[in-house]
C-alpha positions in Angstrom: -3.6 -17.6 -18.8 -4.0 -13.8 -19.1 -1.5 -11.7 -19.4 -0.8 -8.1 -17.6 1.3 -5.5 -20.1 2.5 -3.2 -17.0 2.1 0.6 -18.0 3.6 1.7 -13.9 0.7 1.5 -12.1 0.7 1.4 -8.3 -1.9 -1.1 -8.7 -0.6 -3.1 -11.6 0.5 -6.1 -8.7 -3.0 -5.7 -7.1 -4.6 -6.6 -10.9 -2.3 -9.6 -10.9 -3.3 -10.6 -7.4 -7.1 -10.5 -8.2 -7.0 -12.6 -11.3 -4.8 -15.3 -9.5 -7.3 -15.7 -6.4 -10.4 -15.9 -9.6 -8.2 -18.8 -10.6 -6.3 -18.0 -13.7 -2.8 -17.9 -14.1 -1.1 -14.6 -15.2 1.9 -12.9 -16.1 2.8 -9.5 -15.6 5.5 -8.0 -18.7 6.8 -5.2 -19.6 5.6 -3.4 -23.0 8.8 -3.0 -25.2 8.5 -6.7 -25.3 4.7 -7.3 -25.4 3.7 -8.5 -28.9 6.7 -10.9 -29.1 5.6 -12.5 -25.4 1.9 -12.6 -26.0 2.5 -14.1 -29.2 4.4 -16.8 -27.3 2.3 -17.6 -24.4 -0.7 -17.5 -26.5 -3.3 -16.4 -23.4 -6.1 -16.1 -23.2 -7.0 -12.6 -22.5 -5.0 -9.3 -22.5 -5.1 -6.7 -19.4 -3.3 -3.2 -19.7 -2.7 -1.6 -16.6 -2.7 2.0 -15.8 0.1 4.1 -15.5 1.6 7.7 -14.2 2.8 9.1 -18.0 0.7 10.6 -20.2 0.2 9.0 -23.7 1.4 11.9 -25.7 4.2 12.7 -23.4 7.9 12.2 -25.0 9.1 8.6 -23.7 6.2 7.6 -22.3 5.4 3.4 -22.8 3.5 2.6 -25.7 2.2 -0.9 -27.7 2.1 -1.7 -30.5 -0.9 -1.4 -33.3 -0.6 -5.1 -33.8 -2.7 -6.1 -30.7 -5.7 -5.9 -31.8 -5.0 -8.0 -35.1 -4.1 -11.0 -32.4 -7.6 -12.0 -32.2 -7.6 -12.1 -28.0 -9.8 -9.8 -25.4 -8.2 -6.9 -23.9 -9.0 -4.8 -21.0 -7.5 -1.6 -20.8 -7.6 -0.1 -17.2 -7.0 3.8 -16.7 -4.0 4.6 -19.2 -4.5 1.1 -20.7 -7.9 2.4 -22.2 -6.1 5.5 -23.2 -3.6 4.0 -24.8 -5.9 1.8 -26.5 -8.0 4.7 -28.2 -4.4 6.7 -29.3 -3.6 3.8 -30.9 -6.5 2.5 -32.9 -8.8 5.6 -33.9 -9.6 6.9 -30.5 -8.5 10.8 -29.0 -7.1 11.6 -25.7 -6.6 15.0 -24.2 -5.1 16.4 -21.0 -8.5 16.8 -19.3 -10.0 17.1 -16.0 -8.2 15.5 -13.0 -9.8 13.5 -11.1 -8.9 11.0 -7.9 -10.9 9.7 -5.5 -14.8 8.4 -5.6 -16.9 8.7 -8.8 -20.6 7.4 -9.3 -20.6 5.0 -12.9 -24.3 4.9 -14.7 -24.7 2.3 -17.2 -26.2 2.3 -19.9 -29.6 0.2 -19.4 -28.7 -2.2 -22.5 -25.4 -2.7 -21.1 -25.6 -3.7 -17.9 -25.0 -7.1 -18.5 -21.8 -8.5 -20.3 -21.5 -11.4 -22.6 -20.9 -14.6 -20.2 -20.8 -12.0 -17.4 -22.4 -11.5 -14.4 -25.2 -8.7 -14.4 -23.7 -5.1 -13.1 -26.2 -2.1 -11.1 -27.1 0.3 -13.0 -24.9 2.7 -10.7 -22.2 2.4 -8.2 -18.8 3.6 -6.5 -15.8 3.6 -8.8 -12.2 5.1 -8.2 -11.2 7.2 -10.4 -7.1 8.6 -10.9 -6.4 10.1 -13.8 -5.2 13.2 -15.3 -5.6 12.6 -19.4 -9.3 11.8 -20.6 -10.4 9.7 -23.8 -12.7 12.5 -26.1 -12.9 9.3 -28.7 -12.8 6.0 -27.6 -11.1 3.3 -29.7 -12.6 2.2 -33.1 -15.8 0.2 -32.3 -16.4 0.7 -29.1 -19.3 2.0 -27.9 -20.2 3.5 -24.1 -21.3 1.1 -21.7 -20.8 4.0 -18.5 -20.4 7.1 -17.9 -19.8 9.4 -14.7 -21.0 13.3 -14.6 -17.4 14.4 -15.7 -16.1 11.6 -18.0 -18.6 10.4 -20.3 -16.7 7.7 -22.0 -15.5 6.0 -18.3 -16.7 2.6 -19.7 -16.6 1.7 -22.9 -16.2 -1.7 -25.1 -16.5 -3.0 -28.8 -18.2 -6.4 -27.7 -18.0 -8.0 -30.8 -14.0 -8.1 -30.6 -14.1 -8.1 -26.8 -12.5 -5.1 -26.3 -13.4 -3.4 -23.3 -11.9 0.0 -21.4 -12.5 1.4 -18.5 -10.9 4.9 -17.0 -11.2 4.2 -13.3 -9.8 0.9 -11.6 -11.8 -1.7 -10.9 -9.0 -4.0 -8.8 -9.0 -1.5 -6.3 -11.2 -2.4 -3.2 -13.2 1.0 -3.2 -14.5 0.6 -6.8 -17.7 -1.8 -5.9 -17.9 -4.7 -8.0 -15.1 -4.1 -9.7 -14.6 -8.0 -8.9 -17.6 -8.6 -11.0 -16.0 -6.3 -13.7 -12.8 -8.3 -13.6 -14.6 -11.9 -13.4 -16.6 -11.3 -16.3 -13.5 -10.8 -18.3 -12.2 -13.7 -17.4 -16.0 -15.3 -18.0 -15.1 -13.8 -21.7 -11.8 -15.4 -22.2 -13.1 -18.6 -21.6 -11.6 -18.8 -17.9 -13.2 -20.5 -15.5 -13.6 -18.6 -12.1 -12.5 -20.0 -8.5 -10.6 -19.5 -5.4 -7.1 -20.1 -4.8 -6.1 -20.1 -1.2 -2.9 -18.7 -0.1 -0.7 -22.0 1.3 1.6 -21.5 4.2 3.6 -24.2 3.8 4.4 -22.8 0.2 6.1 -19.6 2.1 7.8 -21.6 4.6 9.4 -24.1 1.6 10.3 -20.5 0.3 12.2 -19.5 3.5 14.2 -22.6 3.5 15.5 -22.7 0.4 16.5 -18.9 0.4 18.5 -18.9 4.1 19.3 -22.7 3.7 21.4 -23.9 7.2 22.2 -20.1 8.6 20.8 -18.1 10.9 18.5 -15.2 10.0 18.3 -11.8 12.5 14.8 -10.5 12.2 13.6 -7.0 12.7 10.1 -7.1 15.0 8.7 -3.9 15.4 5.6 -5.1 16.9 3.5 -4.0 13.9 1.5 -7.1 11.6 3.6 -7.4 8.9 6.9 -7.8 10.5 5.0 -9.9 13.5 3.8 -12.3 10.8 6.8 -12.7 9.2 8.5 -13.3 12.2 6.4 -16.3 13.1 6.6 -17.6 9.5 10.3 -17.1 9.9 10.4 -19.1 12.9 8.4 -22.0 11.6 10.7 -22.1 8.9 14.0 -22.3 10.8 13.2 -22.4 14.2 15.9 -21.3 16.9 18.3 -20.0 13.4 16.0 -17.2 13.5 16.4 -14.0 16.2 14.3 -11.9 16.2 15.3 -8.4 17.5 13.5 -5.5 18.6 15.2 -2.0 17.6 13.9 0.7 20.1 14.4 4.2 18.6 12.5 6.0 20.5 9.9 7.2 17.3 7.4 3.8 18.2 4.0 3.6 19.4 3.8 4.3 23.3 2.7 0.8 24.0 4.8 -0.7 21.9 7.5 -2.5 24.6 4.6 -4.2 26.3 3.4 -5.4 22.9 7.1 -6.7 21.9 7.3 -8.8 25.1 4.1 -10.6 24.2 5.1 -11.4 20.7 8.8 -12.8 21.7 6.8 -14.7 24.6 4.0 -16.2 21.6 7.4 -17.1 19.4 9.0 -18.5 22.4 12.5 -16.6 21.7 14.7 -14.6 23.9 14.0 -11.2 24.0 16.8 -9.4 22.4 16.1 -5.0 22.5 18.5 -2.6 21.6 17.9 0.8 22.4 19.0 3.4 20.4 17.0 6.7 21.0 20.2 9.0 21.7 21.3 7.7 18.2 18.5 7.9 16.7 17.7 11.5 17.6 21.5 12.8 16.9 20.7 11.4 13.2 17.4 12.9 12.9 19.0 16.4 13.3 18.7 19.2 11.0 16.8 17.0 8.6 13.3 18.3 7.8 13.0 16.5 4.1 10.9 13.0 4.3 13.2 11.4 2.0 16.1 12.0 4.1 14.2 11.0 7.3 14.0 7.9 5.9 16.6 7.2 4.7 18.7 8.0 7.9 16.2 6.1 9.7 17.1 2.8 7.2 20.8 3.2 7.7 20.3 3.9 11.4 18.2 -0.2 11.4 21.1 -1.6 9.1 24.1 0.1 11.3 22.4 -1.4 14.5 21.7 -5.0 12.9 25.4 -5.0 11.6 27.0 -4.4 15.0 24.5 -7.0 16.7 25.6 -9.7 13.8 29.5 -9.0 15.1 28.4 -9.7 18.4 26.6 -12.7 17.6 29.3 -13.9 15.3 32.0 -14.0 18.6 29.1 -17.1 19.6 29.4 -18.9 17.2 26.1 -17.8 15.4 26.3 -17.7 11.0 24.4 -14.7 10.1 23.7 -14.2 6.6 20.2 -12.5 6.1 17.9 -9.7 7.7 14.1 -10.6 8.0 12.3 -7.4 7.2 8.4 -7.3 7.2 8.2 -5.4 4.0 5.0 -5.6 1.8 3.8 -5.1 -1.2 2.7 -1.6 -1.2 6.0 -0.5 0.5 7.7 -2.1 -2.5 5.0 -0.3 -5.1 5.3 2.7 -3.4 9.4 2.6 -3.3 9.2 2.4 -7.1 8.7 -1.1 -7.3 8.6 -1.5 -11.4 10.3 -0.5 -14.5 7.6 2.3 -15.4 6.2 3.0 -12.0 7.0 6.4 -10.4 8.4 7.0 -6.8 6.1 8.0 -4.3 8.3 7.8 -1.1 11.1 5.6 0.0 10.5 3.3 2.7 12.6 2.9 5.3 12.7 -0.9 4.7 12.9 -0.6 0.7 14.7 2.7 -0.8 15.4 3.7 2.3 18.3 1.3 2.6 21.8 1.8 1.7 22.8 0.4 -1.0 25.7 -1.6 0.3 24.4 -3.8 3.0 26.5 -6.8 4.4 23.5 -8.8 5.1 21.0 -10.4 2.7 17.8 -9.4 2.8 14.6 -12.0 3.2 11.2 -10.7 3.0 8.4 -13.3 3.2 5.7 -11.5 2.9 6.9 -8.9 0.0 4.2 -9.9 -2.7 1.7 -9.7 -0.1 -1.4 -7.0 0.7 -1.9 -6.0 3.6 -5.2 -7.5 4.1 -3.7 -10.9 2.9 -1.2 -10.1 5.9 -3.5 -10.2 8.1 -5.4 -13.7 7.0 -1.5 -15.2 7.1 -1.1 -14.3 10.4 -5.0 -16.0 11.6 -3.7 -19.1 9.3 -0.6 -19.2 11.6 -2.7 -19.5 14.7 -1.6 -15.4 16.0 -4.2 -14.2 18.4 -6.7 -11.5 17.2 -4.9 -8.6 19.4 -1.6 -9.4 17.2 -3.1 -9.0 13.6 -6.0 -6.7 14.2 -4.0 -4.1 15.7 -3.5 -0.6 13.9 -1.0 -0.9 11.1 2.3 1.7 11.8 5.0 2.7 9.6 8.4 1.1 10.7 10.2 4.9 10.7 7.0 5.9 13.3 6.7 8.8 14.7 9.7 10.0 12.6 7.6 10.6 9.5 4.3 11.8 11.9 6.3 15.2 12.4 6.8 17.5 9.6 10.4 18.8 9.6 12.8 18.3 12.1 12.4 15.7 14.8 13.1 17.0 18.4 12.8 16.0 21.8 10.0 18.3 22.2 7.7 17.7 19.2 8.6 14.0 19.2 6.9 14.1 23.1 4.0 16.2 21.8 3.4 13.6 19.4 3.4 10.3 21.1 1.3 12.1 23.8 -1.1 12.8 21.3 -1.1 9.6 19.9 -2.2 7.8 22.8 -4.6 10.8 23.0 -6.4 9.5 20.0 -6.2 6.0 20.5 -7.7 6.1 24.1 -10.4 8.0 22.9 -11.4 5.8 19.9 -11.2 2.9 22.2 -13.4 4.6 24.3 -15.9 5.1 21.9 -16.1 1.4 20.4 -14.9 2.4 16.6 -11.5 0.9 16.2 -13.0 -2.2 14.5 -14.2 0.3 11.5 -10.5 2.1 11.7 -8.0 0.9 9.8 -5.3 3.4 11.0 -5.4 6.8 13.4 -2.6 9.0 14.0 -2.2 12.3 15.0 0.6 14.7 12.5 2.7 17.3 14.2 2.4 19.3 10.9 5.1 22.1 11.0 2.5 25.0 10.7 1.6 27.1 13.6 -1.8 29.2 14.4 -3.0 31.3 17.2 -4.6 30.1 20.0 -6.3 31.7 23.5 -5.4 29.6 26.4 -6.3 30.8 29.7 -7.1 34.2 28.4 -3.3 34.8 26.9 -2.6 35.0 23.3 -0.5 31.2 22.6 0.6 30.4 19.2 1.3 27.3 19.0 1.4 23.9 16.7 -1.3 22.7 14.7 -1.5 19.1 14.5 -3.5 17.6 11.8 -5.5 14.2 12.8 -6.1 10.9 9.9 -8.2 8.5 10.6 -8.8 6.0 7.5 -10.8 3.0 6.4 -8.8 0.5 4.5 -8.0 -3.2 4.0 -5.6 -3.3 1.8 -3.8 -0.2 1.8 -3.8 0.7 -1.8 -6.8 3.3 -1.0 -8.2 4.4 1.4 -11.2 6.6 2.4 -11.6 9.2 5.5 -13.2 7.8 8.9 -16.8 9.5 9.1 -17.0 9.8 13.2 -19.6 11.3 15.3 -18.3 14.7 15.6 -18.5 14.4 19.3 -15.9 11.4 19.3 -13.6 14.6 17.0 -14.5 17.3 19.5 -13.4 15.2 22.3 -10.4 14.2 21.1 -9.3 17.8 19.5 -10.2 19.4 23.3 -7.8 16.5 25.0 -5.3 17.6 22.3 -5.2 21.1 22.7 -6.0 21.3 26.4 -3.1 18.3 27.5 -0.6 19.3 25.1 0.7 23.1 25.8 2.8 23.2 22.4 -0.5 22.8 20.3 -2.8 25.6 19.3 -5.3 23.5 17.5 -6.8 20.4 15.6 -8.0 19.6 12.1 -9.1 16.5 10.3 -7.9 15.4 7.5 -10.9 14.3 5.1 -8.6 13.3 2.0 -9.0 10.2 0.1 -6.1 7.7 -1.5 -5.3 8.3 -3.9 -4.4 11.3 -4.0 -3.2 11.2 -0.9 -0.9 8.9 0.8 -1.9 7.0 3.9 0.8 8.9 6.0 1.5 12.5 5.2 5.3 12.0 4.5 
């Protein structure tokens, strides 16, 4: 068993996930309570995650001293390995920030680790950090540096004590699955490959909803198409699923829907709410609020479509939502974590709802998602679409939603995503959309003077939505799109890309 003290990071779930599908079990706890639990479970090996605070900052989670008396192997990851040099006769300053892609060079007599599986001598990491370790912890010595952190990888092998300040469970650190499995090689745990079991998540269902029916919201995206046919597996005709058209989804979307309630073989229930959905949009220009009005805006709907269904007869007691993992993570999703936005589908929601909330695929990635949904017989078109953000286009405009920019910007969508068709990328693409972003330039259109919106365009490479990288297109594929754009669309003055990585930034700009 190894054991996960949680420090707040995004990622903290994503660790947990990794060492589970290597085959160990794992428990993720919070620090006030460490020592005491770790001293319980007795596991084998000791991970401490990263974490938003700094380690000097007033309130910020600590550990205590005691850990490294306990005689187990601990990996500290990003603040982990901080904390773990504060603590025992290490230095950390507030030092260089740094997010994104870093190149790691071991050191030549350290490339291999005891029981471990033999490293390159340099690769990719991802780094996200603001603090920076001037003295590692006592004994260790540096396995890797990068050109602006020279103690990035460091370790005491004797005691098996091992730090690192980028984060190797993320999928754009390369073999940071080697990095992980040699820990585990170290604690003595034996590496496999545990498959994720279906009919485990369908057990799940039943014994949550029991004999009621369930209303289900399908947007047409993956997630909540996946959990709609694990819904339906699980209760059959109890579960309706139910299409909520505000007016801010994809432009193809209603032709999508229809094939997905003809593939669960359920009547197509749509309720269109655009007029609504626009009258509540007005005058807000914060994200926060935009999504939040867009939550109350599903639940509202749902609730008056339960009283209807009641008058037949029907026992409604839960809402099916498609939320994932990194909706929950990024919603705040543990005691130490920090806030990053509030889905529409997780903070988002009021907090009085009269329906119960089931969520089958909430401690899933996306990429995991997507293997559920091949396991479950969905054909490729369903699962290997482009994901999109259940508030859509309302959180693709900066500021106020109107009629006007909410045209521009599903026009421009379908801009983009008939030109990348075109082109034969969109199996590199992880996600393309257009952003109406609220600042204006000037333009010369037709030998006039126009000043009009810019609109910024992201197109990222993923899997698993907890980072990200920029698209690197042939910059005829960008020129064509941007002159579409610009030329089809008379409210916009021009086009930029957007070559920012995640972390910092967010998949979506709001």
């Amino acid at each position: 068993m190894i054991i996960i003290v949680d420090f707040g990071s995004q990622t903290t779930h994503l660790i947990a996930r990794r060492i589970k599908e290597y085959g160990a079990s794992v428990e993720v706890i919070n620090p006030q309570k460490a020592i005491r639990t770790i001293m319980l479970k007795d596991p084998q090996g000791i991970i401490l995650s990263g974490g938003p605070a700094s380690v000097y900052e007033e309130g910020s989670p600590q550990i205590e001293n005691e850990i490294f008396d306990l005689g187990i192997p601990i990996f500290g990851i990003c603040y982990g390995m901080q904390l773990m040099s504060k603590i025992h006769g290490g230095r950390v300053v507030s030092g260089k920030k740094e997010y994104g892609p870093a190149t790691l060079n071991l050191r030549s007599n350290t490339r291999e680790i005891v029981a471990g599986k033999a490293l390159p001598e340099r690769f990719t990491v991802w780094m996200s950090h603001g603090d920076e370790v001037k003295k590692p912890f006592k004994g260790a010595k540096v396995l890797g540096s990068t050109d602006d952190v020279p103690y990035a990888y460091v370790g005491d092998v004797k005691n098996k004590f091992y730090g690192v300040q980028f984060h190797p469970e993320v999928e754009h650190t390369q073999h940071g699955d080697t990095m992980l499995k040699n820990f585990l090689s170290i604690c003595g745990e034996n590496v496999t490959h545990v498959p994720i079991s279906v009919p485990d998540i369908v057990k799940s269902i039943r014994k949550k909803v029991g004999d009621n029916y369930v209303i289900g919201a399908l947007s047409g995206g993956v997630d909540s198409t996946v959990a709609s046919v694990l819904m339906a597996k699980a209760i059959g005709e109890k579960f309706i699923p139910v299409y909520v058209d505000t007016g801010l989804m994809r432009y193809d979307t209603d032709e999508h829907i229809e094939k997905i309630f003809s593939h669960l073989k359920a009547k197509p229930v749509t309720l269109k709410v655009k007029t609504e959905m626009l009258k509540r949009l007005k005058g807000l220009s914060d994200p926060e609020d935009k999504r939040k009005a867009i939550g109350k805006m599903f639940i509202d709907t749902f609730d008056a479509e339960v009283k209807k269904l009641a008058v037949g007869g029907k026992h409604i007691t839960h809402l099916m939502q498609g939320t994932i993992y990194s909706d929950v993570i990024e919603s705040r999703g543990t005691k130490h974590a920090v806030t990053i936005k509030s889905h529409h589908n997780v903070g988002g929601l009021p907090k009085n709802m009269n329906l119960k909330l089931v969520e089958p695929l909430r401690q899933f990635y996306k990429d995991e998602v997507i293997k559920l949904g091949k396991m479950v017989g969905l054909p490729e078109d369903f699962v290997l679409q482009q994901t999109f953000p259940g508030p859509g286009y309302g959180v693709r405009i900066r500021g106020e939603v109107t009629r006007e920019r909410l045209h521009a910007e599903a026009k421009a969508d379908e801009i983009v995503m008939q030109e990348l068709k075109a082109a034969n990328v969109m199996e590199k693409i992880f996600m393309s959309f257009p952003i109406m972003t609220g600042a204006y330039s000037t333009a010369v259109k037709g030998d006039g003077r126009h000043f009009g919106e810019v609109v910024a365009l992201r197109i990222v490479e993923s899997t698993d939505v907890m980072t990200a990288t920029w698209a690197r297109l042939p910059y005829d594929i960008l020129q064509k799109i941007s002159s579409r754009i610009v030329n089809e669309i008379p409210e916009v003055s021009r086009v930029v890309y957007d070559i920012s990585t995640k972390p910092p930034a967010t998949m979506e700009w709001e």
